[in-house]
C-alpha positions, 0 to 999 in steps of 0.5 A: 357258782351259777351264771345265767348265761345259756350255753348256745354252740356247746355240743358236750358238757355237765347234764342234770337230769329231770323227770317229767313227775320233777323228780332227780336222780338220787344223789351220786357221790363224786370226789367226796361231794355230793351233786346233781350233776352227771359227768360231762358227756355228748349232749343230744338234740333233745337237752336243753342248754340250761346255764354254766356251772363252776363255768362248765356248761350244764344242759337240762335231760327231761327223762319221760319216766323216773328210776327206781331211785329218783327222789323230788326236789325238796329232799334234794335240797334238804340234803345239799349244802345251800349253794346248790339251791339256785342250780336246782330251782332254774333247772326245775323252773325251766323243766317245768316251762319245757313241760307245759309250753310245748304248744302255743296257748295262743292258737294251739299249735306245736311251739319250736325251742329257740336257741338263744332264750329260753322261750317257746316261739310259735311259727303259726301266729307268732307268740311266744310263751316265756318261763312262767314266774308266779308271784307270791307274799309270804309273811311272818306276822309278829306280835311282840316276841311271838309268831304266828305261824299255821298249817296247811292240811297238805303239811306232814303232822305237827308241821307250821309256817309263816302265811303266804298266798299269791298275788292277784292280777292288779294287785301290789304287794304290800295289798296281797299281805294285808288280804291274804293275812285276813283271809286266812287267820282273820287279822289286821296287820301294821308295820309291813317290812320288806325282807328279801325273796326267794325262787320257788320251783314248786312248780315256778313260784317267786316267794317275797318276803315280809315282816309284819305286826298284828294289831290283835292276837285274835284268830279266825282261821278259813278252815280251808286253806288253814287247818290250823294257827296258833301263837308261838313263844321262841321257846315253845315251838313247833315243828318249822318248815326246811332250813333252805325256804325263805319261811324258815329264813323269816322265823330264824331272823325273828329268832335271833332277834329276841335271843 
């Protein structure tokens, strides 16, 4: 479906429109389906050639204010079949880089689009900034059949997920699990094990995901980042994060494992 390949030398195209808030467009029904994509149409200077698609080039409209209708990301992608997600976070990420990385973060000065990249090139001091990608772990810590999962204040009520945090400057992964399970629930976790990682666009995070066992049912939560955390049997189960993030990914496989 997605290939990574700018489209450089097309002058026309598919276009998905972004809004400077990251909002979309909401959803327009063509042939049945339901895409993000507007018609192919002329492209103008100020789009940026983003990527192909069913190998149709796409470019990228940053839109200065949202329509009436325009809805953020996340509810797009609760409302498309899951072979869209890679479309809609590139095009988030790079909206993002486009919006933040108009001046060099060097010396200040006005950066220039190069064509063939998606980077930002500074004429006065020579540097270039690239699409930001921030690191992150997210982890579903077990014991036994039981998950521990908690809730950010920002979650919407009765809403719990797996941990997650960002990794620090010199730090491994595997060291970011085992610190930012502790700081946030206050337990020691064994038996880390890779799962499988996701792009985040929410603003431009990479979410690597783990499994890991706690050696006690023991927590202590933060108070700040955690509001709150609690143990939960596959049979008793909160309200869990959307079906299309890597955290719903984890507690599913875990599911499945004791079904």
């Amino acid at each position: 479906m997605l290939r990574r390949d700018i489209p450089v030398g097309h002058t026309q195209g598919r276009v998905m429109a972004i809004s400077r808030s990251k909002l979309l467009p909401s959803p327009v029904q063509t042939e049945g389906d339901v895409t993000p994509l507007h018609p192919w149409q002329p492209w103008t200077d100020h789009m940026q050639p983003l990527c192909y698609w069913d190998d149709e080039p796409v470019a990228l409209q940053l839109a200065e204010e949202p329509g009436d209708t325009w809805i953020d990301g996340r509810q797009w992608m609760s409302m498309l079949p899951g072979h869209w997600y890679s479309l809609l976070s590139t095009a988030l990420q790079v909206g993002a880089w486009l919006e933040n990385h108009r001046f060099c973060g060097r010396c200040g000065a006005a950066a220039t689009k190069l064509e063939a990249e998606f980077a930002m090139h500074c004429h006065a001091c020579g540097h270039r900034n690239y699409p930001r990608i921030s690191p992150c772990i997210i982890t579903l810590v077990s014991s036994g059949e039981a998950m521990l999962l908690a809730r950010s204040p920002r979650f919407a009520p009765g809403r719990y997920s797996t941990l997650a945090g960002f990794i620090e400057p010199g730090e491994s992964a595997d060291e970011a699990v085992h610190r930012e399970v502790f700081e946030e629930v206050g337990v020691h976790i064994e038996q880390l094990r890779y799962y499988q990682s996701q792009a985040w666009p929410f603003p431009h995070s990479l979410m690597l995901g783990f499994f890991a066992e706690a050696r006690s049912r023991r927590i202590y939560i933060d108070g700040v980042e955690i509001a709150d955390a609690a143990w939960f049997s596959p049979r008793q189960l909160p309200s869990l994060p959307p079906p299309y993030s890597i955290s719903r990914a984890l507690i599913e496989t875990h599911l499945a494992k004791w079904r």
